[in-house]
Structures are given as structure tokens and as C-alpha cells.
C-alpha positions in Angstrom: -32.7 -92.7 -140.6 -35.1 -95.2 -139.6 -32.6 -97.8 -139.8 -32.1 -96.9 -135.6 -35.8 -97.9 -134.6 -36.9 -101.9 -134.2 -39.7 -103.2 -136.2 -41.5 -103.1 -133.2 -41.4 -99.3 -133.0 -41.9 -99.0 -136.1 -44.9 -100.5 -136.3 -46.4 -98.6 -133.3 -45.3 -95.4 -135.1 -47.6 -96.5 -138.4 -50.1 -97.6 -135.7 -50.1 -94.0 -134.3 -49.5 -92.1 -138.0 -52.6 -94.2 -139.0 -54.9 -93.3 -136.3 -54.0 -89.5 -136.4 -54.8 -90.0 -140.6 -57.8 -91.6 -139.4 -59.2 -88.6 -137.3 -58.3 -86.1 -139.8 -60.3 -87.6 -142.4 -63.1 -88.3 -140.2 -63.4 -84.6 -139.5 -62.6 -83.5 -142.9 -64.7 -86.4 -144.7 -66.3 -88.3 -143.3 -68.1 -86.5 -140.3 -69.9 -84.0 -142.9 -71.0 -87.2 -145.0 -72.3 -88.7 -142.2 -74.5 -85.4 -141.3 -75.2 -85.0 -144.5 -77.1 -88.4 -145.0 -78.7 -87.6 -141.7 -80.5 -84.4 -142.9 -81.0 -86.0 -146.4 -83.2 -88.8 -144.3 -85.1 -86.2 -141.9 -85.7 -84.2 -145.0 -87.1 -87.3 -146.7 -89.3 -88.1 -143.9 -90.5 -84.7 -143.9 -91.3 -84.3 -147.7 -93.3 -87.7 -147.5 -95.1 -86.2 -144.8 -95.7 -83.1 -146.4 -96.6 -85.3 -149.2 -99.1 -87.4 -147.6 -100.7 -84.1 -146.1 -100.9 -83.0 -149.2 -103.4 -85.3 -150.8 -105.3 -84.8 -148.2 -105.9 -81.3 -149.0 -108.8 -82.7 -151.5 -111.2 -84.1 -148.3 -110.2 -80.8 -146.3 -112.0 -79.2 -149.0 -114.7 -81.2 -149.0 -115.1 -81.3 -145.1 -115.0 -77.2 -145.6 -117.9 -77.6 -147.9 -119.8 -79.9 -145.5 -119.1 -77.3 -142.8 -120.2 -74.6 -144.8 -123.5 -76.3 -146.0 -124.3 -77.1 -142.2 -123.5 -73.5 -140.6 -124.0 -71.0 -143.6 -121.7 -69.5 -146.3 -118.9 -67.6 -145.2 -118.1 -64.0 -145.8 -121.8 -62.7 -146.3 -122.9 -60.1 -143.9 -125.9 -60.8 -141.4 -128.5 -58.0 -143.0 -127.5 -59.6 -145.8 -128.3 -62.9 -144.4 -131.8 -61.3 -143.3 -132.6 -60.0 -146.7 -132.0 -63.7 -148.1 -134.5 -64.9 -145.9 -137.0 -62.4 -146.5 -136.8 -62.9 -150.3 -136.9 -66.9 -150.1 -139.8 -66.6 -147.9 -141.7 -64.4 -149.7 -141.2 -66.4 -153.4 -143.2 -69.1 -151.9 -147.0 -68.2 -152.9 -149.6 -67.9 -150.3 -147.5 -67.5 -147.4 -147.2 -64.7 -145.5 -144.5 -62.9 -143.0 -146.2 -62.2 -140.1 -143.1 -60.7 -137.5 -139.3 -60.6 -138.2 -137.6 -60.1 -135.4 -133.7 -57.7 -135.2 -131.0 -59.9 -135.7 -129.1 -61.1 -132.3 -125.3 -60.9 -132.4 -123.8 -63.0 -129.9 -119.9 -63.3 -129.5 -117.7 -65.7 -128.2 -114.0 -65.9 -128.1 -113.6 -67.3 -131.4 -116.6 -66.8 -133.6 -119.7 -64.7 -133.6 -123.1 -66.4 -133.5 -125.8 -64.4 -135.7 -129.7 -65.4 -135.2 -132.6 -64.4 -137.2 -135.7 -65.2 -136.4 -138.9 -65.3 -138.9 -142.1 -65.7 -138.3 -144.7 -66.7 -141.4 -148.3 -67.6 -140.9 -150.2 -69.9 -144.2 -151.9 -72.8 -144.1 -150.2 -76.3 -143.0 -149.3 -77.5 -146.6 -147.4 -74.4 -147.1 -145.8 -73.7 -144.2 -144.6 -77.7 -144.4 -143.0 -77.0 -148.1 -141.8 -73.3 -147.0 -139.6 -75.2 -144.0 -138.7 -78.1 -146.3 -137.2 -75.5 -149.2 -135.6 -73.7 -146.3 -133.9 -77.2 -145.3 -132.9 -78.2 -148.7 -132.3 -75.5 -151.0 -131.5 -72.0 -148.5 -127.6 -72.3 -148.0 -127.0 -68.4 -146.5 -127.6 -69.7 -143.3 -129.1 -72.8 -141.1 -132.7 -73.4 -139.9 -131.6 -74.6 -136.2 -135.8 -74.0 -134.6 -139.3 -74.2 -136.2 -142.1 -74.5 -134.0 -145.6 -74.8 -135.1 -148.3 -73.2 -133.3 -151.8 -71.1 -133.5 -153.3 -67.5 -132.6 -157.5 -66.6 -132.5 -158.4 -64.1 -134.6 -160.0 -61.0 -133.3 -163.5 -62.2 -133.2 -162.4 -65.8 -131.4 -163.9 -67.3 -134.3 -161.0 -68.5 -136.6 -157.2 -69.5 -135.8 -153.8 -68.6 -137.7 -151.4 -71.0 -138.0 -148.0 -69.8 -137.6 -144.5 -71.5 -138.2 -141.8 -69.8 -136.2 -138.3 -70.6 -137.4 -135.0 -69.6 -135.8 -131.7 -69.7 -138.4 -128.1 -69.6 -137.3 -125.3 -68.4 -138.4 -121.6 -68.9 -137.3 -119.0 -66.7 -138.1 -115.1 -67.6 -137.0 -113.4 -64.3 -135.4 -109.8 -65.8 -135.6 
């Protein structure tokens, strides 16, 4: 049967049959191996980045904690904050509040900013170590004001001191 054709077209047949073999196994084969390894190296880049975000998750917590310690502790409501700041005030001996002001709710798009405002009255000493406890060890919510200043008693013969301190609170509305 193939005794009729030259060498010549026999070779171009094998040529032809070769090619057409070659397709065929390209698109059965070797096209899916070739996606295949493609995924496998996105999905590897992926997973390292997932990795690598993942041990970061150890200095996220700690930058929450930061945040937290500099704006307040989350999830505690703002009469709660207000009693907090009554009862720290008034465990420091010889000090006295004088005027505590509502609290002042003001909202933004994205978080809520809660105010209280105390004023104490005491004498220097103590009004220096109530501001300094409220500083270091108060963590319901951040002294952002004190100011320092006097009143005349009655009788224009004796002044108050007073400490007026402003704390803030932010709360994230997302």
C-alpha cells in the first residue's frame, strides 16, 4: 500500500502525522500541566504571603494594645466611663470634686468622640499626684486637658486651687 508514495512523501506524511500527534497531546497533556504549574506557583506566592502576614499578626496585637492604652478600652460604655473617673478621683485622699460636667457625645463618620470633663479642687501636691495616677495608672479613658487655675473664696480672703481635666474617649462606629 505504501509502496506507491516516494520517500519524499512519505516523510512529509510522518511530518504532518507528527505535528497533528503533537497538538493532540498538547491539548490533552500537556496544556493542563502547563496550567497546572501556573496555579501551583500563584498559589505558592499567595500562601507565603499569607504566611508572612501572618506573623505579623503578633505586632498588630501589640499596636492594638498601644492604641487602646492611648485612646481608652474598648467596649465600655461612657456613664461607665464617667463612674470610673468619679471613683479614681475620689480614692485619692484629701482631694475633692468640685463640678462634673454631662458627658459630650460627638460623632463623626467613623467613630464617636466621648468627653468628660472633671473638675477637683486640693492643694498643689495632690492635685499634681491626682493628674499623675490619672496618666499612669487610669486606662478607661485618656486625660487629653488639665489646666490649673484659682477661685477667691467668699470673703476675698483665701483662694482654691482647682485642676480642671478634660478625658477622651474614641469609639470606632464601623
Amino acid at each position: 500500500m505504501f509502496e506507491n508514495y516516494s520517500y519524499k512523501q512519505k516523510f512529509y506524511a510522518l511530518i504532518g502525522i507528527f505535528f497533528m500527534l503533537s497538538i493532540t497531546a498538547y491539548k490533552r497533556s500537556f496544556h493542563t500541566l502547563f496550567d497546572v504549574v501556573s496555579e501551583y506557583r500563584e498559589l505558592s506566592k499567595k500562601a507565603d504571603d499569607i504566611n508572612k502576614k501572618a506573623n505579623n499578626t503578633g505586632t498588630l496585637k501589640n499596636d492594638v494594645e498601644y492604641l487602646n492604652k492611648i485612646i481608652g478600652k474598648e467596649g465600655v460604655t461612657k456613664e461607665m466611663v464617667q463612674q470610673e473617673i468619679i471613683s479614681f478621683a475620689s480614692t485619692n485622699s484629701g482631694v475633692s470634686i468640685n463640678d462634673l460636667k454631662p458627658i459630650h457625645d460627638y460623632p463623626e463618620t467613623d467613630y464617636h468622640i466621648i468627653t468628660n470633663q472633671l473638675d477637683v479642687t486640693g492643694n498643689a501636691n495632690q492635685l499634681l499626684e491626682l493628674a499623675y495616677n490619672f496618666e499612669k495608672k487610669f486606662n478607661y479613658s485618656r486625660m487629653v486637658s488639665q489646666n490649673f487655675y484659682t477661685t477667691k473664696k467668699n470673703n476675698n480672703k483665701s483662694e482654691v486651687l482647682h485642676l480642671k481635666m478634660i478625658f477622651q474617649n474614641y469609639e470606632n462606629t464601623k
